[in-house]
Backbone bond lengths (Angstrom), bond angles and torsions (degrees), N, CA, C in turn:
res aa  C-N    CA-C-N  psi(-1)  N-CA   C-N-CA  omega(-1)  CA-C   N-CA-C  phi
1 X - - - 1.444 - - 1.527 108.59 -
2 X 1.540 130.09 130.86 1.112 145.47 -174.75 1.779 95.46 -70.10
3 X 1.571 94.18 122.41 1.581 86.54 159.49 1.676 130.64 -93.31
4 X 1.099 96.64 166.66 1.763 112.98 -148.89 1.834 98.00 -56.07
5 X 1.120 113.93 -20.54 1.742 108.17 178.30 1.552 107.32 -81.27
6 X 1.609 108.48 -34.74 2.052 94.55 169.74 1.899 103.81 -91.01
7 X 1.183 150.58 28.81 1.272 128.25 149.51 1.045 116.08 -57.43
8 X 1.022 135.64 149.76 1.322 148.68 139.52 1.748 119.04 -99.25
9 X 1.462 106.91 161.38 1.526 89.25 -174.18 1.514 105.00 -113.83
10 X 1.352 119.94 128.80 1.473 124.70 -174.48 1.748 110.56 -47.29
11 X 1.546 101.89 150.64 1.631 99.88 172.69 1.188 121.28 -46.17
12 X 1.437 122.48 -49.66 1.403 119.41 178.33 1.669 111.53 -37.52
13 X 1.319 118.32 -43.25 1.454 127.10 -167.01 1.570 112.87 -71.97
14 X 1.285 100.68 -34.40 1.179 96.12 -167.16 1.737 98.05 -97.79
15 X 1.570 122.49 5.47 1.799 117.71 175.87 1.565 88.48 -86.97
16 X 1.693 115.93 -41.53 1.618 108.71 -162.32 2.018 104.76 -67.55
17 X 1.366 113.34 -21.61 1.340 113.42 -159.68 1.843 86.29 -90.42
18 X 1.306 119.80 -36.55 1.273 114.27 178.57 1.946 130.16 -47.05
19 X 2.112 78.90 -52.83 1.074 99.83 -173.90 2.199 132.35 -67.80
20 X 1.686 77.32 -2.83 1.472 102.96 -165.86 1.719 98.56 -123.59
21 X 0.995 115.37 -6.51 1.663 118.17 170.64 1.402 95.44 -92.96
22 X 1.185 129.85 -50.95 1.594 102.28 -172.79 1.318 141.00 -82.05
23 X 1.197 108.32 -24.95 1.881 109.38 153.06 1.530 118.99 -63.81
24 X 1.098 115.79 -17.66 1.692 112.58 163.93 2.017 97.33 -67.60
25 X 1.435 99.12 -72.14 1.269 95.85 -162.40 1.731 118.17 -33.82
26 X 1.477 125.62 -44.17 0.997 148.41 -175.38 1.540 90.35 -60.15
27 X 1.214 123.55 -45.51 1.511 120.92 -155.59 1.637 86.18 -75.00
28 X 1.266 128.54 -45.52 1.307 112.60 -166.41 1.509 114.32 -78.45
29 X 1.088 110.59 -5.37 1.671 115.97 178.82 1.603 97.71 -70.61
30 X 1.532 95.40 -43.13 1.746 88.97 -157.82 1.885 104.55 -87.84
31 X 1.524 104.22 5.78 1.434 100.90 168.06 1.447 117.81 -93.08
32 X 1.152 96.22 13.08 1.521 97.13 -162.10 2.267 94.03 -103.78
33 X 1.098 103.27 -12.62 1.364 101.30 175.68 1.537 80.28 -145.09
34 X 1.920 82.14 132.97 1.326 97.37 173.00 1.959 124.04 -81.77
35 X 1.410 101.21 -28.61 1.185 130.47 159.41 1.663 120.66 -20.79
36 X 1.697 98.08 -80.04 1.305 96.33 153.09 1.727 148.88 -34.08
37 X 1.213 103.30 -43.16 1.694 133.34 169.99 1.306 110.54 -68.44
38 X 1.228 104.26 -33.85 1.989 98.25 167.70 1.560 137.49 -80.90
39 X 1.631 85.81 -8.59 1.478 92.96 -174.18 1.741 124.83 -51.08
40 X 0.846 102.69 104.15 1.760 92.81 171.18 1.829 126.65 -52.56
41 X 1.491 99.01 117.05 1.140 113.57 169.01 1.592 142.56 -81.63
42 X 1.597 102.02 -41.25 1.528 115.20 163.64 1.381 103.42 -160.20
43 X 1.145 129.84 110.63 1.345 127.27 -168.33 1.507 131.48 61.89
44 X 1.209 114.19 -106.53 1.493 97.69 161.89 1.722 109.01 -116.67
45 X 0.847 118.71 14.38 1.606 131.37 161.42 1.250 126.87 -47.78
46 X 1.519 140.29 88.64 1.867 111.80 -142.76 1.866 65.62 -122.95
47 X 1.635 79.22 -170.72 1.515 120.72 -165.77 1.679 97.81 -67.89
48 X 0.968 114.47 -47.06 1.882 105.91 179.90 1.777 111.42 -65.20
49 X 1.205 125.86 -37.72 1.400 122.96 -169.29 1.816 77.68 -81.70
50 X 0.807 141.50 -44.46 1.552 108.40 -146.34 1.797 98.52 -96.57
51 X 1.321 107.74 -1.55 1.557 106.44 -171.10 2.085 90.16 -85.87
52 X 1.339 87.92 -31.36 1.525 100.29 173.84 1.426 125.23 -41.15
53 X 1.652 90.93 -62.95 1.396 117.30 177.43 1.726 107.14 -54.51
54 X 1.321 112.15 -63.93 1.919 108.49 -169.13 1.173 90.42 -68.14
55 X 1.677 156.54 -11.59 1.383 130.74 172.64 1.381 94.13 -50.58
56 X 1.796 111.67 -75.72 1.453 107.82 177.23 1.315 125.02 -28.81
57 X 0.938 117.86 -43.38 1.878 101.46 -164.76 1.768 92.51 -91.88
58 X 0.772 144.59 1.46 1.459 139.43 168.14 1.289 98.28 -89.65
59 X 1.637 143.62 -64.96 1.242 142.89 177.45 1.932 101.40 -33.67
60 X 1.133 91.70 -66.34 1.406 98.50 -163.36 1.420 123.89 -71.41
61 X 1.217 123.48 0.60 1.823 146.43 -167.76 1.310 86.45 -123.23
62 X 1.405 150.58 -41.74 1.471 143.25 -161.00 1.732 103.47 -82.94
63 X 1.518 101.92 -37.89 1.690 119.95 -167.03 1.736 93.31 -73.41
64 X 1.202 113.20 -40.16 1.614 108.98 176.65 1.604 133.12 -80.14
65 X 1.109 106.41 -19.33 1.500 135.93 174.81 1.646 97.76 -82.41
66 X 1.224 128.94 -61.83 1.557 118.70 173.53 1.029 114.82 -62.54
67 X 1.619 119.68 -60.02 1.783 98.47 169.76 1.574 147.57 -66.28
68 X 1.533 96.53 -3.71 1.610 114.14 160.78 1.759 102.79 -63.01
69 X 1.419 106.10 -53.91 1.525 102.61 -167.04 1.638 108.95 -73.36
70 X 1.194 115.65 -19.98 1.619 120.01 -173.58 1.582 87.53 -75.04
71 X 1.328 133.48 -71.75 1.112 128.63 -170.30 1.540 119.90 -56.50
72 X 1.182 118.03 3.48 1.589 122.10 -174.68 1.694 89.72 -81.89
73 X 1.514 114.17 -59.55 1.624 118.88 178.72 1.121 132.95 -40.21
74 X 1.226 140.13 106.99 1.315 148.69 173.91 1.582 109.35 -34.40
75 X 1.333 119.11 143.04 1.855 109.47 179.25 1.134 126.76 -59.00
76 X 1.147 175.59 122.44 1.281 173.55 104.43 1.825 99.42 32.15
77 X 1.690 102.36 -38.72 2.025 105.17 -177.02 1.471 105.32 -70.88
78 X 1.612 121.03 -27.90 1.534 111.47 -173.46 1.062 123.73 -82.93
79 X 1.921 112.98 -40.78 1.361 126.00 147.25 2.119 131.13 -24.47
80 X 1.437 90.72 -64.52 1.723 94.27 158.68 1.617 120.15 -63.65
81 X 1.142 129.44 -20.31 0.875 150.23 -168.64 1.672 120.70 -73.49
82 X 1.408 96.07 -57.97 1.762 122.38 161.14 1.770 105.82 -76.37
83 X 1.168 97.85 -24.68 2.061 80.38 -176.45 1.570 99.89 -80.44
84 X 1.668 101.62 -52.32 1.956 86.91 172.89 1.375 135.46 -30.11
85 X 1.541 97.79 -60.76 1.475 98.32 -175.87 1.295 109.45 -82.52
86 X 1.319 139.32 8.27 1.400 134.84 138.35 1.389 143.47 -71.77
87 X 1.702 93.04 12.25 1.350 113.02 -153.80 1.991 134.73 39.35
88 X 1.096 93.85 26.98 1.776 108.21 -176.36 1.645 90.58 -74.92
89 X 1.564 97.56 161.39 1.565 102.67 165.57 1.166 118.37 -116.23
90 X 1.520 115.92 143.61 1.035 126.61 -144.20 2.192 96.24 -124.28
């Protein structure tokens, strides 16, 4: 087992951590003036509820998209698993 100072974190990890760091960041820009956050967007719909809203659907579309692809991968336990009883070394 790789210890925790050589991991590295796979691309996938670092598009989902990307993809979910920057609508926060944005969110805190626009908390920082309230001004901004009031702007009306469509009726009474302004710029803070809907910046609100795509955090959510980015959190929640990013969280499904990585665990679609995590679950595409075979386990790492079945893999060791088949080399044993194939006698391979592991």
């Amino acid at each position: 087992m790789p210890s925790a100072s050589s991991w590295h974190p796979s691309r996938d990890t670092r598009v989902l951590v990307t993809v979910n760091a920057l609508p926060l960041a944005v969110g805190v820009l626009l908390s920082c003036s309230t001004a901004l956050g009031e702007i009306s967007v469509y009726g009474r719909l302004t710029l803070g509820i809907t910046w609100a809203l795509t955090q959510l659907v980015v959190l929640i579309g990013g969280t499904w998209w990585y665990e679609n692809r995590a679950a595409s991968f075979e386990p790492a336990s079945a893999t060791t698993a088949a080399s044993r009883s194939a006698g391979g070394a592991w």
